[in-house]
Backbone as a ProteinNet text record, in pm:
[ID]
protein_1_A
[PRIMARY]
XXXXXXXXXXXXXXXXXXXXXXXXXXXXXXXXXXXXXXXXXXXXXXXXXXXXXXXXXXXXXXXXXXXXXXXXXXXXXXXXXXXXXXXXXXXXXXXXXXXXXXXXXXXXXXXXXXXXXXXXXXXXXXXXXXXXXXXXXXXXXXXXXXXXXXXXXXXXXXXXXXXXXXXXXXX
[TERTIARY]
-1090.3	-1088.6	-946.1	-918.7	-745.7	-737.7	-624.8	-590.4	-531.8	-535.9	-437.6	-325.6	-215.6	-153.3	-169.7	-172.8	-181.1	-79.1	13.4	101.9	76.8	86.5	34.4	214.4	239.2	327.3	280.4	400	383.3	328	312.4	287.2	449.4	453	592.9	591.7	637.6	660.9	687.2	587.7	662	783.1	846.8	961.1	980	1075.1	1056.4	1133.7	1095.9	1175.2	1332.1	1363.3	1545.6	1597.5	1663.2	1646.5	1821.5	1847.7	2008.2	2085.1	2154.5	2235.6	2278.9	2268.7	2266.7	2428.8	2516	2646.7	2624.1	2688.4	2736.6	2824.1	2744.1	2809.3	2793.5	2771.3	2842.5	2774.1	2853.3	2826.1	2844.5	2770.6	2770.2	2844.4	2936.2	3007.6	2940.7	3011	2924.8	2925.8	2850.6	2876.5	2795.9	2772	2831.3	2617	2594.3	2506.8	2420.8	2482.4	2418.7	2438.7	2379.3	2433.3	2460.3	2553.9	2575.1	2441	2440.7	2395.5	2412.3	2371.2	2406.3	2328.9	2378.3	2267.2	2297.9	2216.2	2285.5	2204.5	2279.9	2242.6	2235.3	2146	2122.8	2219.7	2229	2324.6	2349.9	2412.2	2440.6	2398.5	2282.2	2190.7	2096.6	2123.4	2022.8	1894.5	1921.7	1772.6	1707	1675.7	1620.3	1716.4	1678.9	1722.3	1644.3	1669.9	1555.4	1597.3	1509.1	1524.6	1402.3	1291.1	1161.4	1073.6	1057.8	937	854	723.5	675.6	542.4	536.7	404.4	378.5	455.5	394.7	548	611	697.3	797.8	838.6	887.4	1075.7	1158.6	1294	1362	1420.9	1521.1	1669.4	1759.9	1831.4	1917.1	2026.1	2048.8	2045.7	2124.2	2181.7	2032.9	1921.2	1795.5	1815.2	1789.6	1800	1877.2	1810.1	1860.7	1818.5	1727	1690.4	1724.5	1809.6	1779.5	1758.1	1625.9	1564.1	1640.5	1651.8	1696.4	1588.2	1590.7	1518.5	1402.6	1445.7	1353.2	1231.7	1280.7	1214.3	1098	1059.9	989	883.9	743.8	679.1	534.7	570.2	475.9	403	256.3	154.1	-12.9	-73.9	-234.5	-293.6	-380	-458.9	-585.7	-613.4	-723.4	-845.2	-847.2	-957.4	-1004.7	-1157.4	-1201.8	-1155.4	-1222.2	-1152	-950.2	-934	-759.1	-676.5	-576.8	-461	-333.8	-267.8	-153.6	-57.5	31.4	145.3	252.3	261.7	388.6	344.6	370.7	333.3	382.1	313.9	332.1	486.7	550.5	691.2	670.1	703.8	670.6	773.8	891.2	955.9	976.8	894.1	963.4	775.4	816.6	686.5	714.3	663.4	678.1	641.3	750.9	742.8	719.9	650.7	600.1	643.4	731.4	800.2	704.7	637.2	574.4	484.6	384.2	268.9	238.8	201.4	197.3	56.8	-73.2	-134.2	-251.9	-261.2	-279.8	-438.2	-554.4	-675.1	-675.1	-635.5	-638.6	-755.4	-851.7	-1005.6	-1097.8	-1112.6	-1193.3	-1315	-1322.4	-1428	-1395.3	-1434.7	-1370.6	-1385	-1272.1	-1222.8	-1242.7	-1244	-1232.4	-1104.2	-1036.8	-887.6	-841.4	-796	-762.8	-626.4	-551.1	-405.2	-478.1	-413.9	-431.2	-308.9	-292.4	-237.1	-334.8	-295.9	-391.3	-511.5	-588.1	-743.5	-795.3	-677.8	-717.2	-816.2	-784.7	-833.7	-772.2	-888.5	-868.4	-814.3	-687.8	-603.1	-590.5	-628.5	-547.1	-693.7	-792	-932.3	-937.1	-938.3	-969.6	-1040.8	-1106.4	-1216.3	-1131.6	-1082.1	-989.1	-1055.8	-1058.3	-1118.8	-1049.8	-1110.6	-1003.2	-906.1	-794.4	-717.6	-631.4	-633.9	-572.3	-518.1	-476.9	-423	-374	-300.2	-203.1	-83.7	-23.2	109.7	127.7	213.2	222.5	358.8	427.1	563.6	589.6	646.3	624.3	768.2	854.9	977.1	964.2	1070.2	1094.4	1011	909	791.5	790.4	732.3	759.2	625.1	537.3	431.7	450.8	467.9	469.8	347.8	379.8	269.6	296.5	186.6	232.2	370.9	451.2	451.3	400.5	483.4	394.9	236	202.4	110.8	140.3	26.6	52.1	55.6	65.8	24.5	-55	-169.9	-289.3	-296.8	-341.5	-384.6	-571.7	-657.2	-773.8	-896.2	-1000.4	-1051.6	-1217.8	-1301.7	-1444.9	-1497.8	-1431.7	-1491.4	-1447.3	-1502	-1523	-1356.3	-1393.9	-1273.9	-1180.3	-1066.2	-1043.5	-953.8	-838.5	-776.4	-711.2	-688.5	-585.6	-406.8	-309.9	-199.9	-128.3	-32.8	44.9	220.4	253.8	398.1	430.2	476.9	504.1	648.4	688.4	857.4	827.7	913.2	873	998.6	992.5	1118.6	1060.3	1089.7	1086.8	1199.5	1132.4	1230.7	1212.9
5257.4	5117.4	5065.3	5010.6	4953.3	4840.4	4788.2	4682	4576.3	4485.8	4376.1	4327.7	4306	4276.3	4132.9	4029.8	3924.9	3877	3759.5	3732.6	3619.8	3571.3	3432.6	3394.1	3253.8	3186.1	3077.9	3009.9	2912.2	2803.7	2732.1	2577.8	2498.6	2407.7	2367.8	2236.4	2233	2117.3	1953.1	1886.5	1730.8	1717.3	1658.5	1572.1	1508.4	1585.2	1504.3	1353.8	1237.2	1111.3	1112.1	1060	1073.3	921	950.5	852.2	875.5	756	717	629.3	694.9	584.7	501.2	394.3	284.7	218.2	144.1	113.5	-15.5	-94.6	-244.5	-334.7	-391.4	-509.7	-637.3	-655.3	-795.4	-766.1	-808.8	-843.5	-962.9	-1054.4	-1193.8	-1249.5	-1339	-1332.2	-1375.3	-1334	-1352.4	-1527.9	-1585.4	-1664.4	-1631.7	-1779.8	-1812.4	-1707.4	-1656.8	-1570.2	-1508.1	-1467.7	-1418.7	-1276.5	-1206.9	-1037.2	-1036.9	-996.1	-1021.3	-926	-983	-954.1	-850.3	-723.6	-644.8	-675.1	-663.6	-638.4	-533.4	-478.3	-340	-333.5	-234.4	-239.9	-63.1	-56.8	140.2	98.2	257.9	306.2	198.3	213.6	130.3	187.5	306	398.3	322.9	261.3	187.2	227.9	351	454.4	425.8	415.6	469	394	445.8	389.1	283	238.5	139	8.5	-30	-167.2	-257.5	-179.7	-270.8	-326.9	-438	-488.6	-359.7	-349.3	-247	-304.8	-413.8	-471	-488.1	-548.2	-568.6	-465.2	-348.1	-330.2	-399.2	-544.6	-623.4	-570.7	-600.9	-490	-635.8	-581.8	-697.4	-639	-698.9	-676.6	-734.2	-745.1	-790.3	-974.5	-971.1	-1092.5	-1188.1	-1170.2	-1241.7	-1236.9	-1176.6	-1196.2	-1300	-1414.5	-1563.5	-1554.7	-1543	-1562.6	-1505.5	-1539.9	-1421.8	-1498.7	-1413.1	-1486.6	-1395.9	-1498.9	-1462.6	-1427.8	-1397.6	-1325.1	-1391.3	-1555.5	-1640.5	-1682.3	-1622.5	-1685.1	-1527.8	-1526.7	-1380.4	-1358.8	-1419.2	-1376.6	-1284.3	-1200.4	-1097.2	-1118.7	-1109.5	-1145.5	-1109.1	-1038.5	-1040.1	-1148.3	-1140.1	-1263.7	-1229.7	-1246.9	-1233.8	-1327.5	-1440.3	-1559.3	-1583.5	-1593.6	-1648.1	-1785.6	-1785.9	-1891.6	-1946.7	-2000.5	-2058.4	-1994	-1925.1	-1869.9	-1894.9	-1964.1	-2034.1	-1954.1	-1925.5	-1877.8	-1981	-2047.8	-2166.1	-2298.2	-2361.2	-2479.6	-2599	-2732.8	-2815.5	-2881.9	-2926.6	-3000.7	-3124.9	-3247.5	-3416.3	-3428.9	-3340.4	-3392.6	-3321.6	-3187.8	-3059	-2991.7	-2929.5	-2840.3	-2663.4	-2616.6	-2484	-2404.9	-2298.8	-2291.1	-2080.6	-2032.8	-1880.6	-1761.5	-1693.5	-1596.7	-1453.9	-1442.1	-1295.1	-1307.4	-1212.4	-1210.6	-1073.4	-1010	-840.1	-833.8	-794.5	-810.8	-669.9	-640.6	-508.4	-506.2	-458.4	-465.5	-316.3	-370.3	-238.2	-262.8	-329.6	-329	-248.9	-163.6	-15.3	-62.4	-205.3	-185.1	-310.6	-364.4	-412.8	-565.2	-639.8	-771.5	-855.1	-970.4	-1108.8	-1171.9	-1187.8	-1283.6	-1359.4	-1478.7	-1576	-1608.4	-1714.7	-1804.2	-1968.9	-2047.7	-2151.4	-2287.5	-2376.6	-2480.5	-2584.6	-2600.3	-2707.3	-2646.5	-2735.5	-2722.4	-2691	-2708.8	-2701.8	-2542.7	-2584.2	-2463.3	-2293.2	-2186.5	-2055.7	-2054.7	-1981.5	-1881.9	-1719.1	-1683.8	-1487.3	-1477.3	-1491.5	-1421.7	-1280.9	-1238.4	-1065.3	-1012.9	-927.4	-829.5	-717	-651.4	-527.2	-464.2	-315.6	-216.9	-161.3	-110.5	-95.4	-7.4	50	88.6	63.6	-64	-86.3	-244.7	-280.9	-385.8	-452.5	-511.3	-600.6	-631.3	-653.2	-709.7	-815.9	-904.3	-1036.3	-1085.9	-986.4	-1083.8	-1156.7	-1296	-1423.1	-1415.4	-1281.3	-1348.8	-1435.7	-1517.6	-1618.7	-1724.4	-1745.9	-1784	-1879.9	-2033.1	-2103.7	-2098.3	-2101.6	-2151.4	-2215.8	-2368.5	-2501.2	-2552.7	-2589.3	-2696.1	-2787.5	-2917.6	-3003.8	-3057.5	-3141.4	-3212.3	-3206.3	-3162.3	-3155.7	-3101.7	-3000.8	-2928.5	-2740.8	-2690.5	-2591.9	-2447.5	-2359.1	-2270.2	-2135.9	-2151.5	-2027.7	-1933.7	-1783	-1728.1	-1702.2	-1733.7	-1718.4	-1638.1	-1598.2	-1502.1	-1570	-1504.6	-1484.4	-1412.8	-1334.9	-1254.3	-1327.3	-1281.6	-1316.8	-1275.3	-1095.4	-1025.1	-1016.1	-1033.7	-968	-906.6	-851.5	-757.5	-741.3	-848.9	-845.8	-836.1	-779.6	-779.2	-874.7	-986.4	-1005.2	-1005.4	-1029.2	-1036.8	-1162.3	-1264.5	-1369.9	-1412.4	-1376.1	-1443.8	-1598.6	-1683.7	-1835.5	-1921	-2067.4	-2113.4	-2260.5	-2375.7	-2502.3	-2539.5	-2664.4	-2679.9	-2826.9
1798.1	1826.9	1809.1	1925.1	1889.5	1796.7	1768.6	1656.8	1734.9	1715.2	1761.6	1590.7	1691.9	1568.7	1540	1423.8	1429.3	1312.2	1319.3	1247.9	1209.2	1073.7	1050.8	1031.1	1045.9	1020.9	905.5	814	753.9	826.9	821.9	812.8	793.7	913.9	904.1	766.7	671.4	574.7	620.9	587.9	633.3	577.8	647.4	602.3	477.1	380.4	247.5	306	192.8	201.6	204.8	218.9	266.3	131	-4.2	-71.5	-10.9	-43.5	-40.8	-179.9	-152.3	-281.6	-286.6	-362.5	-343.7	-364.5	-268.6	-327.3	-371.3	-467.3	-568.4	-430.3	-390.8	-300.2	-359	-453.9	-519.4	-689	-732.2	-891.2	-947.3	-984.5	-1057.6	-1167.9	-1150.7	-1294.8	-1416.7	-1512.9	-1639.1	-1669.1	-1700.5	-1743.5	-1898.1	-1965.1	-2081.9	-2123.5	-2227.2	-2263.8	-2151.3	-2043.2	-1970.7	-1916.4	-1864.8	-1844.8	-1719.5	-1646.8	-1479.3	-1432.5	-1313.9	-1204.3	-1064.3	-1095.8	-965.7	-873.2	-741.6	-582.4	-554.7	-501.5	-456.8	-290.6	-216.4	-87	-7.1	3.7	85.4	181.2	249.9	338.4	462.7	530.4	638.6	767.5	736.5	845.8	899.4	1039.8	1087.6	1116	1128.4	1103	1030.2	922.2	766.7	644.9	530.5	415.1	357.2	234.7	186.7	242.9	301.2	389.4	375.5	317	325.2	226.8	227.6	127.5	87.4	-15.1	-61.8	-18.6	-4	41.6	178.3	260.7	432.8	519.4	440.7	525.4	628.5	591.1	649.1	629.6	755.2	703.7	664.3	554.8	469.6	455.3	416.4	383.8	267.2	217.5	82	97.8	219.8	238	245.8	249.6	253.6	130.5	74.6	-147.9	-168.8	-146.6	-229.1	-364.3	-389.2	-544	-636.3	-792.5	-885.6	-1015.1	-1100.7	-1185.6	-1306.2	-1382.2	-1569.4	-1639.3	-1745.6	-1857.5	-1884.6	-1872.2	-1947.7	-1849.8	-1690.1	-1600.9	-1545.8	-1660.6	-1624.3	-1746.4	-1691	-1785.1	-1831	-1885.7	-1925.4	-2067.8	-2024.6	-2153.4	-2141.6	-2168.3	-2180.8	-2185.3	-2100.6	-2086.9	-2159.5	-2290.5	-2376.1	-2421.5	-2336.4	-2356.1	-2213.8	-2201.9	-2130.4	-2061.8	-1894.9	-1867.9	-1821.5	-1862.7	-1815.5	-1941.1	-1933.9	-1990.4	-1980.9	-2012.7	-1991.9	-1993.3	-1863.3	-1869.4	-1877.1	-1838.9	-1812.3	-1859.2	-1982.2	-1977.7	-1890	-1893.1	-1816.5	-1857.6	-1771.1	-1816.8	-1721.1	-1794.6	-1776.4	-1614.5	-1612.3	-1536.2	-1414.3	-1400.8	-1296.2	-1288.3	-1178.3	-1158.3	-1157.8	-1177.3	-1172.4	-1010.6	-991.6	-877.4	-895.3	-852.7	-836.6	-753.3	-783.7	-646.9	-657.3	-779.8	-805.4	-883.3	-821	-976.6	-934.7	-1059.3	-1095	-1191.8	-1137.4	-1253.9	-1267.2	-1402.7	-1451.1	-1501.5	-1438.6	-1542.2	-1633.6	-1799	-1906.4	-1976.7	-1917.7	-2017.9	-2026.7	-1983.1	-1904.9	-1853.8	-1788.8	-1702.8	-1577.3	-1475.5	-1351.4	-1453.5	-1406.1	-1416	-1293.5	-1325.8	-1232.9	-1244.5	-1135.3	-1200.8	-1090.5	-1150.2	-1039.8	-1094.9	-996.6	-1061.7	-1028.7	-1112.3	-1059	-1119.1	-1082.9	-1102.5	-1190.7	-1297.2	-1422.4	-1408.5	-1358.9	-1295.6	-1173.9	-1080.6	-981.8	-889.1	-749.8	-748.9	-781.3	-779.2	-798.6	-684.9	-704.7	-540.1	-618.6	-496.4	-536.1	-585.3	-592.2	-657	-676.7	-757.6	-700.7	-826.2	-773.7	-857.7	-873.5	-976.9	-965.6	-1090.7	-1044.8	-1141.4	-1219.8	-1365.2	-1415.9	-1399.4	-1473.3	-1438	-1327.4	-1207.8	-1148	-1116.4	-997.8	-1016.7	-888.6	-892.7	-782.9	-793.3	-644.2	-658.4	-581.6	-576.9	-499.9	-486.2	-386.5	-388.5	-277.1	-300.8	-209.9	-196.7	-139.7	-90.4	-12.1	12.5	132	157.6	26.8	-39.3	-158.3	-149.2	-264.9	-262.5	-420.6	-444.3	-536.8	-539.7	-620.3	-675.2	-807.3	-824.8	-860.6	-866.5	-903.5	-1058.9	-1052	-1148.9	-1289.3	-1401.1	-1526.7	-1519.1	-1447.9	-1426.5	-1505.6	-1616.9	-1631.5	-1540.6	-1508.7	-1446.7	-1531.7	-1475.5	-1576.9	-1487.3	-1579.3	-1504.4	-1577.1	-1454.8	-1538.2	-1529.9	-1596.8	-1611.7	-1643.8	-1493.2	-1565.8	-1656.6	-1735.4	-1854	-1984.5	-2109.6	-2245.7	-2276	-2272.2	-2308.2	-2195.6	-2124.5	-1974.7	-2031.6	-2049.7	-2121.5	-1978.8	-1929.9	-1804.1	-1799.8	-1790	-1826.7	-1683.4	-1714.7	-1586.3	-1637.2	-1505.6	-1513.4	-1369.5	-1419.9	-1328.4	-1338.6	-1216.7	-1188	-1127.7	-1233.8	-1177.9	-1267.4	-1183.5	-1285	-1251.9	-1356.6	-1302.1	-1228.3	-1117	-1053.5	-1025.6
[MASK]
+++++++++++++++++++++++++++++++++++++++++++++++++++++++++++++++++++++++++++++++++++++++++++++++++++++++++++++++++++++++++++++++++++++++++++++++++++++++++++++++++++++++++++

């Protein structure tokens, strides 16, 4: 009985990611207790390189980066009470305005979580299981609230053991 010869080949490999390095196109001067500010900007490969939001793939570039938030304008905290959780209190003269919210369920079982302005209504609703979470970045994006209004983040559970991180500043 004859043989046929048969040769297997590999499997060709996808394409690993192509990371680039990033060069310092502007640095912020120091002012008075503050740590400067790098931007940094990928290659100048109109092809490729990091150019995109992480959320809707939208292509950016540095020069859209208007915003940059300080230390104080960044806040991270567990939300451990039922109901409204105050991240930002209310101020008599300015409203608080929202560029990001990052939020983490570490309770080991699915959470309820909303944002809201004082009382008003729930925005962002979401049911997230545990171990996971959300992201929300509103470049090019104001979410205001009123006037001496707090900003909560709040929770249908007893325990929610919800973690966030909110970039926001009065304005």
């Amino acid at each position: 009985m004859p043989f046929k010869k048969l040769t297997l080949y590999p499997e060709p490999k996808p394409s690993e990611p192509k990371v680039e390095r990033a060069e310092i196109v502007k640095v912020t001067p120091v002012e008075k207790e503050r740590e400067p500010m790098i931007l940094a900007q990928a290659s100048k490969d109109p092809a490729g390189g990091w150019r995109k939001i992480l959320l809707d793939e939208d292509p950016i570039s540095v020069t859209d980066i208007e915003k940059a938030f300080l230390e104080e304008d960044v806040y991270s905290a567990i939300a451990t009470a039922q109901y409204d959780n105050t991240i930002k209190a209310a101020d008599p003269t300015r409203r608080f305005e929202v560029s990001l919210i990052d939020v983490w369920n570490n309770s080991g079982a699915d959470r309820t979580v909303a944002f809201r302005f004082g009382t008003g209504s729930l925005r962002f609703q979401k049911k997230i299981a545990d171990k996971t979470g959300f992201l929300m970045n509103l470049v090019k994006t104001k979410w205001k609230g009123p006037v001496n209004t707090a900003f909560n983040v709040y929770s249908f559970e007893a325990e929610p053991a919800v973690s966030y991180t909110v970039f926001g500043e009065l304005v």
